[in-house]
C-alpha positions in Angstrom: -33.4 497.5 170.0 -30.8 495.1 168.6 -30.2 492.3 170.8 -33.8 492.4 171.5 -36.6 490.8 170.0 -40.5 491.0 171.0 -43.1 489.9 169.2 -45.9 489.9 171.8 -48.1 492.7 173.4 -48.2 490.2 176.4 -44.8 490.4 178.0 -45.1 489.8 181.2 -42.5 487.8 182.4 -44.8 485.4 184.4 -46.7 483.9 181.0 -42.8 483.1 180.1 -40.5 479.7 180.4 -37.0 481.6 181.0 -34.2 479.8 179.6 -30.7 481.2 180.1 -27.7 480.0 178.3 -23.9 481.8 178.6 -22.0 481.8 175.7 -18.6 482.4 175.3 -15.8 481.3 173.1 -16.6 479.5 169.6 -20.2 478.4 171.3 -22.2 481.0 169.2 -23.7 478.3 166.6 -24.2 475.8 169.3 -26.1 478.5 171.3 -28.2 479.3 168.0 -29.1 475.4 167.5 -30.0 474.8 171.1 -32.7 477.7 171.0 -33.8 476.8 168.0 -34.4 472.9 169.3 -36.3 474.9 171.8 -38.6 476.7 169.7 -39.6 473.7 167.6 -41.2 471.9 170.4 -42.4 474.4 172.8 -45.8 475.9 173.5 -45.5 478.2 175.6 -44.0 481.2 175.0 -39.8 481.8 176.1 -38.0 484.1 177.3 -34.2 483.9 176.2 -31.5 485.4 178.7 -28.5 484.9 176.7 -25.2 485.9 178.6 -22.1 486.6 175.9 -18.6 488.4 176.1 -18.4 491.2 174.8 -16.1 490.5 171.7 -19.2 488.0 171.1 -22.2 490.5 171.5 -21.7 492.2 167.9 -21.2 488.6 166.0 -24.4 487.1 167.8 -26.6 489.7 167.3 -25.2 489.5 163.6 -26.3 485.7 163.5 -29.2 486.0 165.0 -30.8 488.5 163.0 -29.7 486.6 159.9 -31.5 483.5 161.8 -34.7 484.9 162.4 -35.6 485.9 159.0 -35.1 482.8 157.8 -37.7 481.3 160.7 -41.4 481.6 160.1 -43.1 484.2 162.2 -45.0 481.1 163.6 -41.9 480.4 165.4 -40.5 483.7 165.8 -43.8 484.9 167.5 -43.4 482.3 170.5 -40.0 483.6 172.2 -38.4 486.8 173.1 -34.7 487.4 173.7 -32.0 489.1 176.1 -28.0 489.3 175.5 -26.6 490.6 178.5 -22.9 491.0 179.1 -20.7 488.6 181.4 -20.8 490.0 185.1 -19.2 488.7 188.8 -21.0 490.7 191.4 -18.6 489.1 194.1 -14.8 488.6 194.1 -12.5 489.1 191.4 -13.9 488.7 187.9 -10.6 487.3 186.1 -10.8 484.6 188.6 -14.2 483.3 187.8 -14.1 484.0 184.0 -10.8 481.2 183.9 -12.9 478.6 186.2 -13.0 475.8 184.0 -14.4 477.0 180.9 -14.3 480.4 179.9 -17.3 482.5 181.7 -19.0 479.0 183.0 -19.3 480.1 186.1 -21.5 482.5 184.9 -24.2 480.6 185.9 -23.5 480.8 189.5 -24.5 484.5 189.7 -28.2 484.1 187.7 -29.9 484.7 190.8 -28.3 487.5 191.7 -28.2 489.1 187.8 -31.9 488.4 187.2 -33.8 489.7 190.0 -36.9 489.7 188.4 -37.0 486.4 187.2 -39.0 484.2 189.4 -37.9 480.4 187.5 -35.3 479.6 185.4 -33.5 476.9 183.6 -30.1 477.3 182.8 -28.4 475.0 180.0 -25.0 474.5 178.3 -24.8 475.5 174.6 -24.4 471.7 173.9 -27.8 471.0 174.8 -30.6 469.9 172.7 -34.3 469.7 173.9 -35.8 466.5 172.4 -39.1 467.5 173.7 -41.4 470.7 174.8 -39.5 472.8 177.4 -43.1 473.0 179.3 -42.5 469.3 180.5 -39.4 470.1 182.4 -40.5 473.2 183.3 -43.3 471.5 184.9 -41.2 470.0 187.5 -41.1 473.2 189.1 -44.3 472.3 190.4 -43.1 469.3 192.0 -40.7 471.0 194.3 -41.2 470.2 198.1 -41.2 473.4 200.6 -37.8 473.4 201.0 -36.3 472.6 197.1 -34.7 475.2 195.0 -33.2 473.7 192.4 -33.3 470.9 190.1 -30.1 469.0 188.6 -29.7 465.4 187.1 -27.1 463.1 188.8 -23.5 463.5 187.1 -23.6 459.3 186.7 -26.1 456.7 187.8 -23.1 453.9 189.0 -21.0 454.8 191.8 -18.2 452.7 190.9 -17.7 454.1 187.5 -18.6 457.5 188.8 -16.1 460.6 188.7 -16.9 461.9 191.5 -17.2 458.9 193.7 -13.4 457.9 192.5 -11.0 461.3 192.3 -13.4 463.9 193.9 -11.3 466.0 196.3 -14.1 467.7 198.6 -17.8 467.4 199.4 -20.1 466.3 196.6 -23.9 465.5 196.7 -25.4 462.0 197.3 -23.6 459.3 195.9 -22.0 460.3 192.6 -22.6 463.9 192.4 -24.8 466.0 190.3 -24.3 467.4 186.8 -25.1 471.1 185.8 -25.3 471.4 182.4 -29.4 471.4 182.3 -30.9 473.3 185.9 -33.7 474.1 186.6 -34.0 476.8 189.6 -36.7 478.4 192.0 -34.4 482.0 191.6 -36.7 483.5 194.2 -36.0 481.0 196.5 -32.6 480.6 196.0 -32.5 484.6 197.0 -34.2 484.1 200.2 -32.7 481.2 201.3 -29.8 480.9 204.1 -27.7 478.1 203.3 -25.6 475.9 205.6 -22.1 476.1 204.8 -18.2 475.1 205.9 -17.4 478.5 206.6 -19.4 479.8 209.4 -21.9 478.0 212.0 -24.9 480.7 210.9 -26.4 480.7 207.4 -25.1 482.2 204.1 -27.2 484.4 201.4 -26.2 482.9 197.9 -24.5 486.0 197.0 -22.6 485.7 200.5 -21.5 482.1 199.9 -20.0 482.2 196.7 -16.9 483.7 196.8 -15.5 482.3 200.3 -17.0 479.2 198.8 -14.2 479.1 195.5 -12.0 480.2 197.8 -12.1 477.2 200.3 -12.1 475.2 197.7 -10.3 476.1 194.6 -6.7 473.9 195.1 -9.3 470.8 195.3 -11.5 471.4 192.2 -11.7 469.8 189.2 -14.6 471.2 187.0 -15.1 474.6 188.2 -18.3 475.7 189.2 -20.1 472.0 189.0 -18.0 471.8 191.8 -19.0 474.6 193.5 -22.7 473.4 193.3 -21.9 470.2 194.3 -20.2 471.2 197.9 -23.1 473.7 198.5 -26.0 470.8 197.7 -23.6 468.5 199.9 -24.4 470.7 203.1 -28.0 471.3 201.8 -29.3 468.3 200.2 -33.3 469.4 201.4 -32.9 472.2 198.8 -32.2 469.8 195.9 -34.7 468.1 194.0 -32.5 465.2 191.5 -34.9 464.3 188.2 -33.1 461.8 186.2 -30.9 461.2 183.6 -33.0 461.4 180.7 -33.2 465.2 181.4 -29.7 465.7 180.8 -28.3 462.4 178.7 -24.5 462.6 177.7 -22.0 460.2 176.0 -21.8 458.6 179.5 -24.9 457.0 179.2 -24.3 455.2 176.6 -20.4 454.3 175.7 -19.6 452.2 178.8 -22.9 450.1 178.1 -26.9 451.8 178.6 -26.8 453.3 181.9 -29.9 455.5 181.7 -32.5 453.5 182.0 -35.1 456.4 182.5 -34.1 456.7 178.5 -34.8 453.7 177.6 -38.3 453.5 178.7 -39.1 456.9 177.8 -36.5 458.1 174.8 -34.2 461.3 175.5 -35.7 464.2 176.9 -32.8 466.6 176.7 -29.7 465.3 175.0 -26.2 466.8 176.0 -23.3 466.6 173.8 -20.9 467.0 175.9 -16.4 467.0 175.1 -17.8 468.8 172.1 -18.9 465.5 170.3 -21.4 467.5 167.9 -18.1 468.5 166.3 -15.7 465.1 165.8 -16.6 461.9 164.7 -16.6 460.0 168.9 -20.2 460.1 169.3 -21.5 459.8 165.6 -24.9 459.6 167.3 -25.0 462.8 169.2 -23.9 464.3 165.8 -26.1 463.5 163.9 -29.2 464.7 166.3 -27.4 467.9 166.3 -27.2 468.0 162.7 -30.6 467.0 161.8 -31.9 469.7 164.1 -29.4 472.6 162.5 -30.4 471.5 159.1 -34.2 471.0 159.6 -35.5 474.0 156.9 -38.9 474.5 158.9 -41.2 472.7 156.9 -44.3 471.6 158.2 -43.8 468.3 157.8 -41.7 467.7 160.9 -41.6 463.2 159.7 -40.3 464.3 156.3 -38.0 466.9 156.9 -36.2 465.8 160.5 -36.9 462.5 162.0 -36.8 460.7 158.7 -33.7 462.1 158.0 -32.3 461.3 161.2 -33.5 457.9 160.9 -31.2 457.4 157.9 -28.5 459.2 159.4 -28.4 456.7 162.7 -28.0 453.7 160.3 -24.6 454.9 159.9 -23.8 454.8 163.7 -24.9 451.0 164.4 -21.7 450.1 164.3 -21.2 452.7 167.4 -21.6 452.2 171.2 -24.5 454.7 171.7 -25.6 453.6 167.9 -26.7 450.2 169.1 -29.3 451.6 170.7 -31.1 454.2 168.5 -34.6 454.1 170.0 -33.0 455.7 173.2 -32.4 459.1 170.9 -35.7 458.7 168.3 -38.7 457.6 170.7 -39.2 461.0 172.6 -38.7 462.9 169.6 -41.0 460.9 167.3 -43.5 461.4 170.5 -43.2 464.7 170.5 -43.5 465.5 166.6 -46.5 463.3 166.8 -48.1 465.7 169.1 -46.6 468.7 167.7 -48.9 467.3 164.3 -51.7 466.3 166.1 -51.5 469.8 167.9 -51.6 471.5 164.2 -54.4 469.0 162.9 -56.7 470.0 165.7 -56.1 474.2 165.3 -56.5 473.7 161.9 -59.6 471.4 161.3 -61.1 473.9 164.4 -60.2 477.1 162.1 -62.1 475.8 159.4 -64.9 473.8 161.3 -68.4 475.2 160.2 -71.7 475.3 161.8 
């Protein structure tokens, strides 16, 4: 049905990596361009949950379509999707769709939405995935007994640190946490009774949110972050902190390298955040974002993307994050190596005779 696409007699929703994503606003081609960086790289087959307003619904599935045809079925085949519309099952909906950005908080009520979804990572439109999703998704398995969800810290120096300067109310560890890229255990989070401000007993998820804002709202900044923040504050067991290089942002580099997980390994997820995909601040993060929306799907991956890009970061040496351009091209050369290798293999085994 439109807003639906399945291209596999294998549905289940267990042999899926679930990927939600809200969109709202004039975030429809950023949405389109992060699943599409998401596709490229992946191998295991996805399972889009798209959340969208309902003036949006009708363009996106309009996009979309046009989209896919121009994909090859070898990427169209891999992914299924979902649009859903924007829905508060606590406390007044107005309320949450103005916190911060329109409909970001959103993501607060995924476990409550998608009740059949074991796992899930959520992610910002702004994000692209510089590598397969399987690797972060992977980190699920690292979770202790008691960890539920998985964020990136929202700086790694304290004294530069928003949170550790101007925050207001509780925040975790030592500069906070960032939630544009998170990965959650949804099933846990369901079952779990959180330690709160509010009352001395426990809390369902659903419970806690609204008394939560409430508490809190005259002392926060960026809206449900925030939110996430104060409940990881009086539940730090249930938080499991991978680092930056999983969610990189402007931060990391324009005040000096700060992410030094990025250095050694390249950029696993990149996160244009301030909308630097669109203006000319970050000329770095814009041109990932346009090599990846302009890639036309040929096979050759060197040729048509990274070499591209390549030329396009000699432009932005003159840049703070441009100085340091193996930061933003070593994961993603990594991964189209593999991606070729991956293709050699199949195809030399297709045609391999006894």
């Amino acid at each position: 049905r439109p807003g639906e696409q399945k291209h596999s007699k294998e549905p289940s929703s267990l042999q899926c990596m679930h990927l939600a994503v809200v969109a709202c606003g004039d975030r429809l081609e950023e949405t389109l361009i992060m699943l599409k960086s998401a596709v490229l790289f992946s191998n295991r087959r996805l399972c889009f949950h798209i959340f969208a307003e309902d003036s949006l619904k009708p363009e996106f599935e309009k996009k979309a379509s046009f989209f896919l045809k121009e994909w090859p079925s070898s990427y169209t085949k891999k992914f299924e999707y979902n649009i859903y519309p924007i829905t508060f099952s606590v406390g007044n909906a107005q309320e949450w769709k103005k916190l911060f950005k329109p409909c970001a908080a959103q993501r607060l009520f995924l476990p409550v939405i998608l009740k059949d979804v074991d796992s899930l990572l959520y992610v910002d439109t702004d994000v692209l995935f510089l590598r397969p999703i399987d690797d972060i998704w992977h980190i699920l398995k690292e979770f202790n007994s008691t960890q539920l969800a998985a964020m990136a810290p929202e700086h790694e120096i304290p004294k530069i640190g928003w949170y550790s300067r101007f925050a207001r109310h509780p925040y975790y560890g030592t500069t906070g946490v960032n939630s544009g890229v998170m990965l959650m255990n949804l099933t846990r989070i369901r079952n779990t009774q959180f330690k709160n401000s509010m009352i001395p007993s426990g809390l369902t998820w659903e419970e806690m949110l609204y008394p939560l804002y409430q508490k809190y709202k005259n002392y926060i900044t960026w809206g449900d972050q925030d939110l996430l923040n104060i409940i990881f504050y009086f539940n730090p067991e249930c938080l499991y902190v991978f680092p930056c290089q999983w969610n990189y942002r402007p931060d990391h580099c324009m005040y000096g390298s700060s992410c030094k997980g990025a250095e050694e390994e390249g950029v696993s997820i990149l996160h244009g955040n301030r909308g630097v995909y669109h203006d000319d601040k970050q000329p770095t993060f814009k041109a990932l974002y346009e090599a990846i929306r302009d890639f036309p799907f040929e096979d050759n991956l060197f040729q048509s993307l990274y070499y591209p890009l390549q030329s396009k970061f000699l432009d932005t040496v003159h840049t703070l994050c441009g100085r340091i351009p193996q930061v933003f091209l070593k994961q993603i050369e990594k991964t189209m190596k593999k991606v070729y290798e991956n293709r050699v293999i199949v195809y030399l085994g297709a045609n391999h005779r006894y």
